[in-house]
C-alpha positions, 0 to 999 in steps of 0.5 A: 599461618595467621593469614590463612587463618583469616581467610575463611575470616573474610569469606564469612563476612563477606557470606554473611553480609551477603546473606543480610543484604539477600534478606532485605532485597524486597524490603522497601517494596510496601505493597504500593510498590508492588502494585506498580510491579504488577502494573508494569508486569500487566503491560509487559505481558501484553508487549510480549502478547503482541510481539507474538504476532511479528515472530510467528512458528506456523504452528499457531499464535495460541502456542507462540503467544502461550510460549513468548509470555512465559519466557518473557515472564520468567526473564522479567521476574528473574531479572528482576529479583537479580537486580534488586539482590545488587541493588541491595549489595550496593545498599540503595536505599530504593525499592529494589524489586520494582527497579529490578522489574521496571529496568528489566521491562524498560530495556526489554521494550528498548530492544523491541522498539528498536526494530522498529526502527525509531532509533536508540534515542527514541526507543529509550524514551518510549520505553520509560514512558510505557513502563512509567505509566504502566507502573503508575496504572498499578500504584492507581489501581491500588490506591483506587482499591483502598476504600478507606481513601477516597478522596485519595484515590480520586486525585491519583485517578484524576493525576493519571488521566492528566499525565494520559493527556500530556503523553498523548498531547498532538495525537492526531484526530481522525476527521468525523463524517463521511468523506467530501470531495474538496476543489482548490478552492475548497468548494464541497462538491457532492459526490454524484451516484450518477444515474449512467452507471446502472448498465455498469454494476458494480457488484457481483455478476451472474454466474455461478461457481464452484472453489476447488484447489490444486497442488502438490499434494503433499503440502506439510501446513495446508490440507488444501494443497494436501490430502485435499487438493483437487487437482496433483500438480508438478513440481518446478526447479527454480535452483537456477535463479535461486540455487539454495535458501535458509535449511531452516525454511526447507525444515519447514516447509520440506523442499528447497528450490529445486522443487517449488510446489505450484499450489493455487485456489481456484473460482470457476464459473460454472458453464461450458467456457472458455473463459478468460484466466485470471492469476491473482498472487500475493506480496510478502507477508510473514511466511508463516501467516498464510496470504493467499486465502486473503483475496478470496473476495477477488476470486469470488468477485471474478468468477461471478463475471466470467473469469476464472480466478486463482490466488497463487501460493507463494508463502514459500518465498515470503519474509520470515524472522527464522529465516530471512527472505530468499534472495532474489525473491523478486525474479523467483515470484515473475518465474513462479507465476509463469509457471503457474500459467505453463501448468494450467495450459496443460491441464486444460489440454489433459482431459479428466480436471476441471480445466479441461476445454475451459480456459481462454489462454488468448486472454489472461490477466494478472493481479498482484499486490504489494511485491506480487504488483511488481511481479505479476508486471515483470510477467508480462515483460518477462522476455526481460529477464527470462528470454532464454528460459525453455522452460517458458514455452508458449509464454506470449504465444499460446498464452497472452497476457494481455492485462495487468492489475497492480494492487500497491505495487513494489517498483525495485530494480532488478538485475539493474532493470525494470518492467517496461509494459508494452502493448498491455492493458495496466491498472494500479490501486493505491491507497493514501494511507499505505504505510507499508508502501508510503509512495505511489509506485504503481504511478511509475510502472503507469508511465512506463506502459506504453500502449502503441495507438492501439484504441483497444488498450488502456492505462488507469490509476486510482488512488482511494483516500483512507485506504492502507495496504494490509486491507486488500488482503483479508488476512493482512488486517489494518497493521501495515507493519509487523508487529511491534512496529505496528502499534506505533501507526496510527489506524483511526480514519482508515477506510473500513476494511469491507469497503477497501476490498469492495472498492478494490474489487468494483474496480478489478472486475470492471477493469477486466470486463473491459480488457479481457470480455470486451466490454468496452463500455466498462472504460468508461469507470476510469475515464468518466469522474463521476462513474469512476467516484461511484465505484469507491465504497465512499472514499475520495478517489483520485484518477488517471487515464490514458486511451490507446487512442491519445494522441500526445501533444506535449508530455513536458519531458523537454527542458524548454518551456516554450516550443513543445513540438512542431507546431506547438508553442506555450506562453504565460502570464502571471507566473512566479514559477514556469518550468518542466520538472520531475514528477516527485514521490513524497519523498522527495524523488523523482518518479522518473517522469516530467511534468509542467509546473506553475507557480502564481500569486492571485491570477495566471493563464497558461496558453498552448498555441497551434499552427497550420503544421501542427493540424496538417500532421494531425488533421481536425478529425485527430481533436476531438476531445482534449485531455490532460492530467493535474496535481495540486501542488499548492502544499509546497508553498508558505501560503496558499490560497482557494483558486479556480481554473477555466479552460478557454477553446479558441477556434480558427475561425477566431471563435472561442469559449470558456468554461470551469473546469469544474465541469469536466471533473473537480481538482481536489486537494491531495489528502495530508496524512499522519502515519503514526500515533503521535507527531513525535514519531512522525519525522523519526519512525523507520528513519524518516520514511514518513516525513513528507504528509502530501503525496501529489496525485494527478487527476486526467480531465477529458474535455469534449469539444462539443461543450464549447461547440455548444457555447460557440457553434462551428468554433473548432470545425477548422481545427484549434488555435489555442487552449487556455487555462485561465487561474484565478486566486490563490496563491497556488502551485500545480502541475500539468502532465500529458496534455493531447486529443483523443480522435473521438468523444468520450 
């Protein structure tokens, strides 16, 4: 009896200490401490503000922004008060609300930041940071208020700008000024509008166009491919390569796989035609943020020249936070392409649209970027994974596809394989500042183009300084990671986003105006250094290039250094360092190629020698001009020093000349990039990925004969005896691949 007496004893004190301990949770938070609340409060609504971007709905940012802050304020206010009352049970003597409100912020800023793929321990620390120095911008703008305290508010002032300092010790400095080419011996050479490119502009061209667009006519998110579009499409089953995806992505977009819309943007040239068809498509992006309308500079661009252009509709297959990726995307984007060109070979066979008699189905070119790169190649070699696909049809035979442009492409395998491009035309852009993309894999599929002897065809990289992945799409912008991740990259130094798209579309028109309308002349801005430098906006670009007509003497894939081919023997002098090794990424990898690697102290000479086998094979008429491509690799190295090359013909007879290098194009240093806003993240953010700061480049020279004819007339008329490049300074490192003649003088 006594004992149940006293129990409703215990529950009223324990009710009533409670209660007490609920009446003082906010009581050691002074008005200071509130500030810092508020300080806190302002940056957390601004993280919440920003992880909007990366989890977008498709109804609107306005929406998810208006509905993530109000979540994530109520989660922060509540949690907070929750904390202070048990900080206040357990009697700390702090002030429980602003540690309520700081914990909840700072755990909350974990979790994000640990998408972001910096690891626990990282994520911890940046998150403190930002929630310290948030709560310390609210105690500043307090005291800075209190106007009865100068002296006091300018020494907290003065305290936040020092800690601003320390935080921010090691960001890197974007350089100032306008880009300058740099040779291995770090000469400024000016970058030369050379006077031979006014017969090739770089601009728009002179037809005029019209934009319409085609689709299903039912689309739930666009007009454009609704109510709006100008041309009804079919629909295609693609549930043989991907039997079902997420019921969330069908909610949203209100079909599944076995009834994929074909939805495109279209710039036609006006006139009669027929004009060549140029297919553009998109990489993965956030579904939900709508890529396709991003390349209407492109479509644009091509239409002046000629082309019909279309940006391909592929959102559907892209990346979303409610719904994953369908996998495999890789073969569903090839496929969906292929049967974006199936349709408009009929349409321009049905008369009443558009297309009707316009389209050159004879000269088709395909542009991709980032995954849309892999898949606009894997399109080309589509009999790879497709051969026994009915419902490609006419795919190579009325419909030939005869160029490829990859913007930053992927380079994954799939199904175990990859695009082995033959016999068609190939380009690939990269950016050194792609953080998406770190490596240059459009490099790899460059190598993997064979082009047969066929002088009608070619292959080019350019490689533009500065430039990201995100802006060659209008709509991706400067982030090249979603949000928040994205905050953590560091943007200072990035080409302007008009002059990427400008540079990216000089160098699509032309490469198109030289494979699919025949200009031929147009080779001349990926084989020529100065036309090539011309074309890129003002960025520093990195180029290589292989005619159709090259004949290769060594491509340096054999182990042995010193017999290369029949009649081909190499030696060297002054070397620390004389092997054939694979071609790396800045990872560390192999790009799935060799190449010649010499290594030197102060001064070197690497001598190819020729013999009568070797010209009874290819004959003097084989040689007239020799090309080769370079990497400077001298970041490898503790130390290195400026270097110089000359090259060195000797003839037959006995005759023989030297020359710079430097005439026949400039060596430059690969560009030493910093990712991310500060050094710490540099080795740790998404596991590594950027912890190399040097991509090697390669640079083809082409080197006429006639230069050195000049020096030392008749000294190649009974063929070559030797070439020699002749290094001096240093130390230094490069690498040499390709090395051959082209039959004629470019």
């Amino acid at each position: 009896m006594d004992a149940e007496k006293r129990k409703p004893s215990v529950l009223r004190r324990l009710a009533r200490y409670a209660a007490v301990r609920s009446a003082a949770a906010f009581r050691r938070d002074t008005p200071g401490w509130m500030a810092a609340s508020a300080g806190v409060t302002v940056v957390w609504t601004a993280a919440v503000a920003v992880c909007a971007l990366g989890i977008p709905t498709g109804i609107g940012y306005g929406f998810d922004a208006s509905l993530l802050i109000a979540a994530g304020l109520i989660g922060l206010w509540g949690c907070g008060a929750a904390a202070a009352y048990v900080l206040s049970l357990l009697m700390l003597p702090i002030p429980r609300l602003f540690a309520g409100v700081f914990l909840t912020s700072a755990a909350g800023m974990t979790y994000a930041l640990n998408d972001t793929d910096i690891g626990w321990a990282g994520a911890v620390v940046a998150a403190v940071i930002t929630a310290a120095g948030a709560a310390a911008g609210g105690l500043v703008m307090a005291l800075v208020s209190a106007r009865r305290h100068p002296l006091r508010s300018a020494a907290a002032a003065a305290a936040a700008v020092a800690a601003a300092v320390v935080l921010t010790a090691g960001m890197p400095l974007a350089p100032a000024g306008e880009p300058v080419l740099l040779t291995a011996d770090d000469r400024i050479v000016e970058i030369d509008d050379a006077a031979s490119v006014r017969d090739l502009e770089a601009g728009p061209g002179p037809y005029g166009f019209t934009h319409f667009t085609y689709g299903s006519g039912t689309d739930r998110h666009r007009a454009e491919y609704g109510d709006e579009a100008g041309v009804i499409t079919r629909t295609v089953n693609a549930a043989s390569i991907h039997p079902k995806w997420s019921p969330i992505r069908s909610r949203f977009w209100g079909f599944g796989t076995d009834r994929l819309p074909l939805n495109g943007r279209v710039w036609m040239p006006e006139g009669d035609g027929p004009f060549p068809l140029v297919l553009i498509v998109h990489g993965n992006h956030l579904m939900e943020d709508f890529s396709d309308e991003g390349y209407r500079y492109l479509g644009e661009r091509l239409a002046s020249r000629g082309f019909i252009a279309v940006s391909v509709d592929e959102n559907f297959l892209n990346y979303s936070v409610w719904s994953g990726i369908p996998k495999p995307d890789m073969k569903l984007r090839s496929w969906l392409l292929l049967q974006h060109l199936r349709e408009i070979a009929e349409l321009s066979r049905t008369p009443g649209n558009p297309f009707e008699g316009r389209v050159d189905l004879g000269k088709v070119g395909l542009i991709g970027h980032s995954r849309g790169g892999q898949a606009a190649a894997m399109a080309a070699d589509h009999a790879r994974w497709f051969a026994d696909d009915p419902s490609l049809e006419g795919i190579g035979e009325e419909i030939r596809i005869v160029s490829v442009a990859a913007i930053a492409p992927t380079d994954m395998l799939v199904d175990r394989k990859q695009a082995q491009l033959r016999n068609v035309n190939y380009l690939t852009i990269h950016g050194s500042r792609d953080a998406d993309l770190q490596n240059f894999y459009g490099d790899q599929q460059y190598v993997r183009t064979a082009l047969d002897g066929r002088e009608d065809l070619f292959k080019a990289e350019i490689y533009l300084e500065g430039a990201n992945h995100g802006q060659f799409n209008t709509t991706w912008g400067r982030f090249d990671l979603s949000m928040p991740g994205g905050m953590l990259l560091n943007t200072r130094g990035l080409m302007d986003g008009e002059a990427q798209r400008e540079a990216a579309a000089s160098y699509i028109a032309a490469f198109m105006e030289a494979t699919l309308a025949g200009r031929s002349e147009y080779r001349r801005v990926f084989s020529d250094p100065d036309i090539r430098q011309s074309y890129a906006s003002g960025s520093v670009v990195f180029g290589r290039y292989e005619g159709g007509g090259y004949q290769a003497v060594s491509r340096f894939e054999q182990s042995g250094v010193r017999s290369l081919q029949i009649g081909v023997t190499a030696d060297a002098e002054g070397v620390k360092e004389w092997k054939h090794a694979a071609a790396l990424n800045r990872d560390g990898r192999s790009r799935g190629y060799k190449g010649l690697v010499l290594a030197w102290d102060d001064e070197a000479r690497y001598r190819l020698s020729f013999d009568k086998r070797y010209w009874l094979m290819v004959g003097r008429e084989g040689a007239a001009a020799i090309a080769f491509s370079l990497a400077d690799l001298s970041h490898e190295l503790p130390e290195s020093g400026a270097y110089s090359v000359e090259i060195e013909v000797e003839g037959a007879s006995g005759l023989s000349a030297r020359l710079p290098l430097e005439r026949f194009g400039t060596l430059k240093s690969p560009p030493r990039v910093t990712y991310t806003i500060h050094r710490f993240l540099e080795r740790r953010f998404k596991n590594g990925k950027f912890k190399a700061d040097v991509e090697p480049v390669f640079e083809t020279f082409i080197v006429s004969l006639d230069a050195f004819e000049e020096e030392r007339p008749g000294l190649a008329k009974d063929g070559i005896r030797s070439v020699t490049l002749h290094i001096s300074g240093g130390p230094g490192k490069l690498m040499m691949d390709d090395f051959g003649f082209y039959p004629d003088r470019r």
